[in-house]
N, C-alpha and C positions, 0 to 999 in steps of 0.2 A: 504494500500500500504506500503510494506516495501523497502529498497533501499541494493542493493547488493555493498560493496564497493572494489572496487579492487586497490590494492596497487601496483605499477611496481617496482620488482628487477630488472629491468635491462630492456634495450633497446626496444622497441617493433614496429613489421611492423606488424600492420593487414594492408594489401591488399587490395585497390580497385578494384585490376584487370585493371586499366590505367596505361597508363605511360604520360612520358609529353616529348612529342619530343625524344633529345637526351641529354636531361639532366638526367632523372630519367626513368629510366628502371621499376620500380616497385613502385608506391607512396601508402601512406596509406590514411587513411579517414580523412577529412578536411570538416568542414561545408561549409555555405556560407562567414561567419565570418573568416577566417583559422584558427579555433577551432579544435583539435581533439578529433577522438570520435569513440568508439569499435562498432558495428553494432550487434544488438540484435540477429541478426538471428549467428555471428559467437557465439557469447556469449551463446548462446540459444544450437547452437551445439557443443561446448565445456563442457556446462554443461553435456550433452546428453553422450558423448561419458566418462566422467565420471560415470555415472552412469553405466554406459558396461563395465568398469574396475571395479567397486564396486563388478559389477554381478559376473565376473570372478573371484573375490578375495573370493567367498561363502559369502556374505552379506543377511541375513537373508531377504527373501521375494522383494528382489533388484528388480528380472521382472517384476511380479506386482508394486511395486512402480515404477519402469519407467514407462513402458505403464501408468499406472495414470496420471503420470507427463507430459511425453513429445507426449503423441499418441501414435497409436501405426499402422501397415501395414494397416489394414483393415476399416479407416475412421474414427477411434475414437476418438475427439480430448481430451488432456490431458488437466489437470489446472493449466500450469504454462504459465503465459504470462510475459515476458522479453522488457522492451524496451532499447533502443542506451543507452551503458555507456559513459557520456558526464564526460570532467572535472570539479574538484570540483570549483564552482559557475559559473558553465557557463553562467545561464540565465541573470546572473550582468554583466560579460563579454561582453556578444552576446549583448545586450540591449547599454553599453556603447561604442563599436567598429558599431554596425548599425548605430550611429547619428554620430560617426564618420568620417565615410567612404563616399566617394563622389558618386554622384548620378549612376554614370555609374555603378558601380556594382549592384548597385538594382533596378536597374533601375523609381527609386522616384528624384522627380526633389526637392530639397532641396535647400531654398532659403538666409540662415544664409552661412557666408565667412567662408572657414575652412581653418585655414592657412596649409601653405605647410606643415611644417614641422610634422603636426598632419596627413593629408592624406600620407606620406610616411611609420610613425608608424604603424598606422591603417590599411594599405593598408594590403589585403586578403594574398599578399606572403611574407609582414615583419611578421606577428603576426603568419603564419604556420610556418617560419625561427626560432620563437622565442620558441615553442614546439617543432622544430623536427630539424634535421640533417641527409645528403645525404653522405653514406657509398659506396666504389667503394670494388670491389671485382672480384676476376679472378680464372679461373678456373686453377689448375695445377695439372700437370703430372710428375711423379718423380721429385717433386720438381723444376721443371720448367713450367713457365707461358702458358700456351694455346694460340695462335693468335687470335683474335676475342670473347674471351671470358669477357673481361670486363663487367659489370654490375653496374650500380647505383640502390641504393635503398634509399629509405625516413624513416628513423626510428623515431619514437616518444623520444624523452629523459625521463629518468629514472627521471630522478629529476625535483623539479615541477619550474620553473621561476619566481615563483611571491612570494616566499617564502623565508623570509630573510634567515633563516636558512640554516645551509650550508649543504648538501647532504642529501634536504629534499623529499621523495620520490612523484611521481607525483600519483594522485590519482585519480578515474574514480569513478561517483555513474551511479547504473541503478535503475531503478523503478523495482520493481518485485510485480507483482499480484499472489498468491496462492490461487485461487478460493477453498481451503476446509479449513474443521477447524480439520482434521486428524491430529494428533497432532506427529503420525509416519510418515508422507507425510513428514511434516514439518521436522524434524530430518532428515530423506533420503534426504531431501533436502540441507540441511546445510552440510551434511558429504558429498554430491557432489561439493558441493560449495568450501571444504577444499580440494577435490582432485582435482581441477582443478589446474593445475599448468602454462600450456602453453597456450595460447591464438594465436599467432601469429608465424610468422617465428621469 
């Protein structure tokens, strides 16, 4: 198993396709923990559609190496398996906000006192507040606002929070499985991985 690491220049909405009432018109992905985290399947088709820009660019034997990689129409499945790009040390995170969080959200009857002031930290919408922020936006026309066009979205912050360092950037690993030991697979692989530029809105 290798890990794909991806670095954020700048703001990112991957999409759940929810919203939340009338606060957030479009939210992104959020664990159970309010962790966020890129979903394999976009990652998976971002790499994909890199590789169709490779093709297009005349990259030597590109079709074939996609269909290898990602499938191809007619049932074939490829060898690359992709899983959720989580933040870096989620699993220390996720493990320290579960025993911190109170019972209702996971519903485990938890019998140790958690003082207030730690289940307000803790709670699933302070620690998504603390990765992301909600951007309003409107539609215009000649430079004047549209009526009902307003928009809230949830964007992931660029820069990571837990990181003394000052505009230090937030960073996602995924697990990536390359079921071959084509050592060409690998390389088409890597060079889609450098062309991947956009992940989200």
């Amino acid at each position: 198993m290798e890990y794909l690491k991806i670095t954020l220049l700048s703001d990112l909405c991957v999409g759940n396709g929810e919203s939340i009432g009338n606060a957030v018109d479009t939210d992104v992905c959020m664990d159970r923990v309010g962790l966020p985290y890129i979903p394999a399947r976009r990652l998976k088709g971002c790499l994909k559609q890199a590789a169709l820009e490779l093709e297009q660019m005349g990259y030597e034997g590109a079709l074939q190496k996609r269909q290898k990689l990602f499938g191809d129409a007619y049932g074939e499945e490829g060898c690359l398996r992709v899983q959720d790009a989580v933040v870096k040390d989620a699993e220390i995170l996720r493990e320290f906000l579960a025993s911190k969080i109170p019972a209702d959200d996971f519903g485990e009857r938890r019998e140790r006192k958690i003082p207030d002031i730690v289940k307000r930290t803790a709670h699933v919408s302070s620690v998504a507040r603390i990765f992301s922020t909600v951007r309003g936006q409107t539609r215009l026309e000649d430079g004047v606002k549209v009526d009902n066009t307003l928009r809230f979205t949830r964007v992931i912050s660029r820069y990571d929070p837990f990181t003394l360092k000052d505009n230090s950037e937030m960073v996602f690993m995924a697990p990536v499985y390359l079921d071959t030991s084509d050592k060409k697979l690998h390389d088409f692989f890597e060079d889609c991985c450098r062309a991947t530029r956009h992940i989200g809105t």
